[in-house]
Residue frames as a rotation matrix with the C-alpha (Angstrom) as fourth column:
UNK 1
-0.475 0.820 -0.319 1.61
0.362 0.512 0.779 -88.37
0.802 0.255 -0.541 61.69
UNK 2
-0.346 0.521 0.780 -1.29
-0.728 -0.674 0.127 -86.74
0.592 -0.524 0.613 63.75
UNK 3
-0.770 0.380 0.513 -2.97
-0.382 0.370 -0.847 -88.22
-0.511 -0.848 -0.140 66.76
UNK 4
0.045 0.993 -0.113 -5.83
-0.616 -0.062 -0.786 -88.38
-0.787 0.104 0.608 64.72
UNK 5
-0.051 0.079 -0.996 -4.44
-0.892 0.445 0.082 -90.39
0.449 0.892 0.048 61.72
UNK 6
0.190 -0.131 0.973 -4.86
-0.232 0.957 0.175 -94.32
-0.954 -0.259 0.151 62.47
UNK 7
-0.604 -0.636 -0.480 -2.83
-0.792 0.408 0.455 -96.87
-0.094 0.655 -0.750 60.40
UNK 8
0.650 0.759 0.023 -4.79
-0.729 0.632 -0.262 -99.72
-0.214 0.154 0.965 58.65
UNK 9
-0.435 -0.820 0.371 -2.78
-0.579 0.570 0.583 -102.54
-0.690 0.039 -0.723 59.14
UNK 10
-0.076 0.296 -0.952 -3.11
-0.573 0.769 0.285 -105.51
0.816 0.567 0.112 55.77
UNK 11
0.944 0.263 -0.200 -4.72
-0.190 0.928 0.321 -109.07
0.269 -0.265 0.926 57.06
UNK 12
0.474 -0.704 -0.528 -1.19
0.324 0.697 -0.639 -110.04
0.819 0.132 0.558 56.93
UNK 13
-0.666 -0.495 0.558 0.65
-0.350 -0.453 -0.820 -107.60
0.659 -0.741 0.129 59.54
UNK 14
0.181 0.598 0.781 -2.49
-0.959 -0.068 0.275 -108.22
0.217 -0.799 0.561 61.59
UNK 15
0.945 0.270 -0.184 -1.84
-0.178 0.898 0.402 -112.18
0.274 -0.347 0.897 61.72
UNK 16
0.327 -0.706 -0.628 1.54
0.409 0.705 -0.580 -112.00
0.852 -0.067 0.519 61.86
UNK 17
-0.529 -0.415 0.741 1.68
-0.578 -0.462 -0.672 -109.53
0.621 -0.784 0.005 64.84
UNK 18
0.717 0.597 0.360 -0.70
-0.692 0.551 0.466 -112.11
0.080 -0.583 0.808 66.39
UNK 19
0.677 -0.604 -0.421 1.54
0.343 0.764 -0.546 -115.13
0.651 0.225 0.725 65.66
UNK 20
-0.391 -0.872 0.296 4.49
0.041 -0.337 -0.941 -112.72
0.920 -0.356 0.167 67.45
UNK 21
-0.103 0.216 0.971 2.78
-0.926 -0.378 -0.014 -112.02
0.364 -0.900 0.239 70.09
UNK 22
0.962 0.264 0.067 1.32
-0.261 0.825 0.501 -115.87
0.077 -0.500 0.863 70.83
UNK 23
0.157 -0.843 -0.515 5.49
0.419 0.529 -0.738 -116.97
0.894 -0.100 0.436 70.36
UNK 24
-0.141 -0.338 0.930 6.42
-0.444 -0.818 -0.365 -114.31
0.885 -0.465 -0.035 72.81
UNK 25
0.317 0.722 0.615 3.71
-0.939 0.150 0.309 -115.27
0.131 -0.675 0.726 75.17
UNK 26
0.950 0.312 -0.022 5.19
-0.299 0.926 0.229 -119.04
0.092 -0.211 0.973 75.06
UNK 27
0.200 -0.958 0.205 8.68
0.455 -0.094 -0.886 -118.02
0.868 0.270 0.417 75.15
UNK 28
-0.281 0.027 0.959 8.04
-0.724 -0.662 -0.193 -116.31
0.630 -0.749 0.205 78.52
UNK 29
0.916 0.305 0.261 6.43
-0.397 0.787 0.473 -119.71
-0.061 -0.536 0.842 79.52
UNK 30
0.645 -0.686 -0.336 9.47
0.401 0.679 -0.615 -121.35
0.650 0.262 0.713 78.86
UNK 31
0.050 -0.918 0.394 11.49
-0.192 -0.396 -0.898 -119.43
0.980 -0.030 -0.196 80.92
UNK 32
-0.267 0.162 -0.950 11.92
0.662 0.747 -0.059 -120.99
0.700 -0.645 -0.307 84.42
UNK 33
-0.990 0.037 -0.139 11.35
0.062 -0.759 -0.648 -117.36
-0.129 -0.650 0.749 86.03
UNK 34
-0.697 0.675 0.240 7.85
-0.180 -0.489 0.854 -117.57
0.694 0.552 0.462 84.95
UNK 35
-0.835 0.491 0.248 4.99
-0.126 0.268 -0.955 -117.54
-0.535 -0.829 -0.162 87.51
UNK 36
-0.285 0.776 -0.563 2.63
-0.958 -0.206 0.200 -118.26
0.040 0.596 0.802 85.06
UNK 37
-0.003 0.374 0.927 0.08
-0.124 0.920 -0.372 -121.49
-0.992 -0.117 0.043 85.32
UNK 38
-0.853 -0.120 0.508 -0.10
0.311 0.664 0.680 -123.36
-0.419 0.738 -0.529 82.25
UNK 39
0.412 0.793 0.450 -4.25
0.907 -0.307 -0.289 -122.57
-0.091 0.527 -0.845 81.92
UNK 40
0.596 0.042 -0.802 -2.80
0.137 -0.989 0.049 -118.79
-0.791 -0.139 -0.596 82.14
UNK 41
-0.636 -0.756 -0.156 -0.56
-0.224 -0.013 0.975 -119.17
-0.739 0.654 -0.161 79.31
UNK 42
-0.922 0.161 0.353 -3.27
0.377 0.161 0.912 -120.54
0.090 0.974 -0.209 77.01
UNK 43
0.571 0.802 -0.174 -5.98
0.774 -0.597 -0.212 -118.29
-0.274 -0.014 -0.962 77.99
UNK 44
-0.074 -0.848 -0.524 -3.33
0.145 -0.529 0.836 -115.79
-0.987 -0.014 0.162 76.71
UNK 45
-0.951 -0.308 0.001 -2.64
-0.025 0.081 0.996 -117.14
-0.307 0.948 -0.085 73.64
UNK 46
-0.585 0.703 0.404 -6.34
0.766 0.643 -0.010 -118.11
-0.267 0.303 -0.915 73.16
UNK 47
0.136 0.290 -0.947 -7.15
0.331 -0.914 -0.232 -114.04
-0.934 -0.282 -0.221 73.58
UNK 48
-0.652 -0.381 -0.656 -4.84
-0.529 -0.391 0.753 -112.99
-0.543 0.838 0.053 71.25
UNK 49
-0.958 -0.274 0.090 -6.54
-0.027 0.395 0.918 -115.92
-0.287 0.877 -0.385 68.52
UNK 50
-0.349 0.931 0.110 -9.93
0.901 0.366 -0.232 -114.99
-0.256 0.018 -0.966 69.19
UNK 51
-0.281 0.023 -0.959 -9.57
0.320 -0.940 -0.117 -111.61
-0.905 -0.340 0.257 68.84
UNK 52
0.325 0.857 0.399 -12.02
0.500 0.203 -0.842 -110.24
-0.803 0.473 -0.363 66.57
UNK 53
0.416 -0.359 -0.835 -9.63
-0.877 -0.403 -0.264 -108.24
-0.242 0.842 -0.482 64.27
UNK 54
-0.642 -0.630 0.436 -7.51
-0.505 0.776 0.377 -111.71
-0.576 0.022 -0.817 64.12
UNK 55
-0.236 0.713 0.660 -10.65
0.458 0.681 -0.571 -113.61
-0.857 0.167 -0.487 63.33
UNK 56
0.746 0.445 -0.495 -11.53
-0.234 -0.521 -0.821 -111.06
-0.623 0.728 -0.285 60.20
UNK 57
0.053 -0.822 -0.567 -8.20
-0.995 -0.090 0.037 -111.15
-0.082 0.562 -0.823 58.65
UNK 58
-0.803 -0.385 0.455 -7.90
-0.178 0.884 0.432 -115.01
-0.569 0.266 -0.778 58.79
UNK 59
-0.337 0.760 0.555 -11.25
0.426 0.649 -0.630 -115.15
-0.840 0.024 -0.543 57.24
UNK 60
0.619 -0.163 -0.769 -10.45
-0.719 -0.512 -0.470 -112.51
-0.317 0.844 -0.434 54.39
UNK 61
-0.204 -0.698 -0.686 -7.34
-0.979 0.131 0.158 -114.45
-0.020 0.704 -0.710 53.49
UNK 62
-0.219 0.460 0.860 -9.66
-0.034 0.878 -0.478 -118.14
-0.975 -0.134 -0.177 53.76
UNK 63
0.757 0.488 -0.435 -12.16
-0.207 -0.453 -0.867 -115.95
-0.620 0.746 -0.242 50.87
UNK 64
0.833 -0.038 -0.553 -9.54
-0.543 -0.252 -0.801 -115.25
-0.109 0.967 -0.230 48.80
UNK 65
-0.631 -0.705 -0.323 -7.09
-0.741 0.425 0.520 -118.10
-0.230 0.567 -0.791 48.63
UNK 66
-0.156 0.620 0.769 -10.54
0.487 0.726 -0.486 -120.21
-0.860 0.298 -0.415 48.05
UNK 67
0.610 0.335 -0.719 -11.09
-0.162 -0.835 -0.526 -117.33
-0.776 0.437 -0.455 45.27
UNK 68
0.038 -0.855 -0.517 -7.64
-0.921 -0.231 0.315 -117.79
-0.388 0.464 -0.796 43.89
UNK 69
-0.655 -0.524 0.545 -8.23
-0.313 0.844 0.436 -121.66
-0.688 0.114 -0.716 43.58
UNK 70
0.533 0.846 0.026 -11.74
0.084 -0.023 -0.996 -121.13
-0.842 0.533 -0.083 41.86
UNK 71
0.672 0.061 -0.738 -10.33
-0.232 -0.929 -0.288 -118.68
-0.704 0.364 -0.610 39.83
């Protein structure tokens, strides 16, 4: 694959690499080596769920499992 090709990830890979990432991020809080503050841990996680590819993809699959129940 070229420098130049970019992968389009599905709604799904995109939420669930969010989801990984926010465990991660709170699995590191858990460890007792952590020098993280609490607000720094959920201004973390709060990145990651605001993040505007995150926010598309949860609102595509909203559309169409309201679609699927119309339907």
């Amino acid at each position: 694959m070229s420098s130049q090709e970019i992968k389009m990830r599905t709604d799904a890979e995109v939420l669930v690499a969010a989801l990984e990432e926010a465990q991660r991020i709170l699995a590191a809080y858990e460890n007792p080596g952590c020098h993280r503050t609490r607000d720094d841990i959920i201004a973390m996680v709060e990145f990651i769920i605001c993040n505007p590819s995150v926010t598309r993809a949860m609102l595509r699959q909203k559309m169409r499992s309201r679609l699927k129940l119309v339907g």
